[in-house]
N, C-alpha and C positions, 0 to 999 in steps of 0.2 A: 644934773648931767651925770651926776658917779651914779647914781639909781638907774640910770637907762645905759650905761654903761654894763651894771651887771644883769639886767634885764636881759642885754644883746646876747652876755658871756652865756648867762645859763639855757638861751634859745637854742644857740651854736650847739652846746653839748649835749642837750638832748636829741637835737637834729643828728649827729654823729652818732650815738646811741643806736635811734633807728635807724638810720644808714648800716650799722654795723649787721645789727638783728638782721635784716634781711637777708644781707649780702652772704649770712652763715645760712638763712634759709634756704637760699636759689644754691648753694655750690652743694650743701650738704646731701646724700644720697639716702636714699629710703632704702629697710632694710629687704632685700628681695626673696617672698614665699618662692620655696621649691615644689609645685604641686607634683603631687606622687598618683598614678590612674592603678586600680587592683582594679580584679575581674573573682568572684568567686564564684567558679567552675570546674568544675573536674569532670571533661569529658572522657567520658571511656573506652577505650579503643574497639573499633568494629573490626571481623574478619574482612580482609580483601579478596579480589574473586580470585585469585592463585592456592588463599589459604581456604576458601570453603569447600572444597574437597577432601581436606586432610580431617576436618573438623565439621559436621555439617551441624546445625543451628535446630537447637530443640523446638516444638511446638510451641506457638503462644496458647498462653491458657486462657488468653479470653479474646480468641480468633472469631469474628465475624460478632463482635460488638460491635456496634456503630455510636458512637460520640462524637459531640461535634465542643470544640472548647473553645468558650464564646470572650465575653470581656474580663480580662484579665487586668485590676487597678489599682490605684494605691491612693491615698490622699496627698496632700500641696507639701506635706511635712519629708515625704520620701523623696528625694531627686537623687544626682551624683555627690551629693556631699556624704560624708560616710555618718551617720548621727551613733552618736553614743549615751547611753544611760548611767549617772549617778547618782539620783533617787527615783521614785519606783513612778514617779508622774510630772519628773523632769526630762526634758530631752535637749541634747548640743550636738553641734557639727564640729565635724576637724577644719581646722582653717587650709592647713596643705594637703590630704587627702580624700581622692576620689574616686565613687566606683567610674569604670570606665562607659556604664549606661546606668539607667534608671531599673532599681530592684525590679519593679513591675517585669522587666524584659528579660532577667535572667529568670524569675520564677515560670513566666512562662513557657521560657526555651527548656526550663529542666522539663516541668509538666510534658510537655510533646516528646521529652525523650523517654520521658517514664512509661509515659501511658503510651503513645504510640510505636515505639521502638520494644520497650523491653517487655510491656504487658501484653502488646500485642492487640487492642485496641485499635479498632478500624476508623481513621476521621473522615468527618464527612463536614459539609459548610453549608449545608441546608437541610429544608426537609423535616422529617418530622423527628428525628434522632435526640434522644435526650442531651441537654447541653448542660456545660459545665461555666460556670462563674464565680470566679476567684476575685478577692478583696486581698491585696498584701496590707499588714496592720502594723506589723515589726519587722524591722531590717536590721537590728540595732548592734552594736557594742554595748554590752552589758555591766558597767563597771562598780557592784556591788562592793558592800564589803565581806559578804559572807562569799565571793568571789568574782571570776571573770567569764563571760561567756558570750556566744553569736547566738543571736535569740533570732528565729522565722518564726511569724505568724500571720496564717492565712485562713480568711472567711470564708468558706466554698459553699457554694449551693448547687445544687443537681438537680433540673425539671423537665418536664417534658408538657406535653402540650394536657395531658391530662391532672398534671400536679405537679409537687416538688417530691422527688425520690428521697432526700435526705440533706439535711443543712450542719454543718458543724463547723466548728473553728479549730485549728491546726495547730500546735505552738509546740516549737521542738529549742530545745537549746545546749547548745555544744560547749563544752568547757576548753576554754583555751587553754592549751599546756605553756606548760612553765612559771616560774614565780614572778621571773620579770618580763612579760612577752612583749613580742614585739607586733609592731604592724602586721608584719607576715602571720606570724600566728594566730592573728585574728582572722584576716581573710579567709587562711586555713581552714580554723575550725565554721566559720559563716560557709564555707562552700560544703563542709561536711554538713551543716544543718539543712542547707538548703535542699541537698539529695534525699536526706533522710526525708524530709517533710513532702517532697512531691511522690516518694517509695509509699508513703502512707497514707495521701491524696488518693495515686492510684489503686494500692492494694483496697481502700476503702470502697470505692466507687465501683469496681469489681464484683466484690460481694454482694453491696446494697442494688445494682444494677440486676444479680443473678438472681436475688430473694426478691425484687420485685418482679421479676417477670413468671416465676415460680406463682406470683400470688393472683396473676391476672386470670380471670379465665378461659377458660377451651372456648376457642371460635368453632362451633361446629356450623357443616353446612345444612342450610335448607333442605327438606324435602322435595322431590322435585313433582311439582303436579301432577297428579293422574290425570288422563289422558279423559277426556270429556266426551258426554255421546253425545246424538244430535239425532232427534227426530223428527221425519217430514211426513206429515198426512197429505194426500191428494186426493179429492172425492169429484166425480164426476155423475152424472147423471144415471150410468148404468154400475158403478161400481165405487167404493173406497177402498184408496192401496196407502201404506204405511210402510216407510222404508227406513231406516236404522244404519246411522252413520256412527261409527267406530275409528278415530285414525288410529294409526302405529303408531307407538313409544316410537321417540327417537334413538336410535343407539349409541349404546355410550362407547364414551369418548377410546380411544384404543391409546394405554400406558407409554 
């Protein structure tokens, strides 16, 4: 009887035990992430139509290129989490911050502002116009110890329907200032790198698109047919007559 007496006692107390546990689990509060949205862009102010009078807009230098710029990607490891590097083939995400879209979409919003806007680059979305396609490979926070930096790097290729103009991979990396930076100062330097890298996309694509068309050659035109003769014999029982057809060159065309 006293053995199932403390049998009962030690049930009870452990029952109370878990009752307690719980009751701290259910009321106690988890601790709440602050997520934070960055965007690294520095768009740069255009003239409005009030001020394009006072200031009027230099030539583009490469007016009446036609490009068309095609898939722009990234792989499953790039999204809105910001990832950062602490050895050279490790990669981590911030648990509270986020870009406000996927790298893929700011690299290509810069690319259109490089090359369409400021190089002057005609797009087009079909046809037979050389295309452009971009692989984003790094988006990164770079947090070495020989120091800190916003690393872009990007795969491009350039083809046309005759071949590839040029393939290379892009990799620019900005150094964050200061000893102890902050968030901001990362986004900071990552929008500087991101400009820089689509200024060297464009400038490249430029060149390699001038010296290939430099290398194709002269389409000259055809000959245009001489003009053909035509002869008819006609023989009759008292005579044979031969007559000699000649047409007119057509005339050319008036400038």
């Amino acid at each position: 009887m006293k053995n199932q007496s403390s049998i009962l006692a030690i049930a009870l107390l452990v029952a109370a035990a878990l009752a307690g546990t719980a009751g701290c689990a259910l009321t106690s509060k988890a601790d709440v992430v602050n997520i934070r949205y960055f965007s690294p862009e520095v768009v740069k102010p255009r003239l409005t139509n009030a001020d394009a009078s006072a200031a009027p807009a230099a030539p583009a230098p490469n007016d009446a290129v036609e490009v068309r710029l095609g898939r722009v990607s990234s792989g499953s490891n790039l999204r809105e989490r910001i990832a950062y590097r602490d050895a050279a083939y490790e990669l981590g995400y911030y648990d509270d911050w986020r870009w406000t879209e996927r790298p893929e979409t700011f690299v290509r919003r810069e690319l259109g502002r490089s090359m369409f806007e400021a190089h002057g680059f005609r797009r087009v979305l079909g046809g037979s116009a050389p295309s452009l396609e971009v692989e984003v490979i790094a988006f990164d926070d770079v947090r070495l110890p020989s120091g800190r930096a916003a690393r872009v790097q990007l795969k491009v290729i350039l083809f046309e329907d005759s071949g590839v103009v040029y393939e290379d991979t892009f990799t620019v990396e900005k150094a964050v200032a200061g000893d102890k930076p902050k968030i901001e100062d990362v986004v900071a330097a990552m929008a500087s790198a991101l400009d820089m890298a689509a200024e060297q996309v464009a400038t490249r694509t430029g060149s390699e698109l001038a010296k290939h068309r430099a290398e194709k050659p002269a389409v000259t035109a055809a000959p245009a047919p001489s003009p053909q003769t035509t002869t008819i014999t006609t023989t009759t029982p008292a005579k044979t007559t031969t007559t000699t057809i000649t047409p007119k060159p057509a005339p050319a065309p008036k400038p």
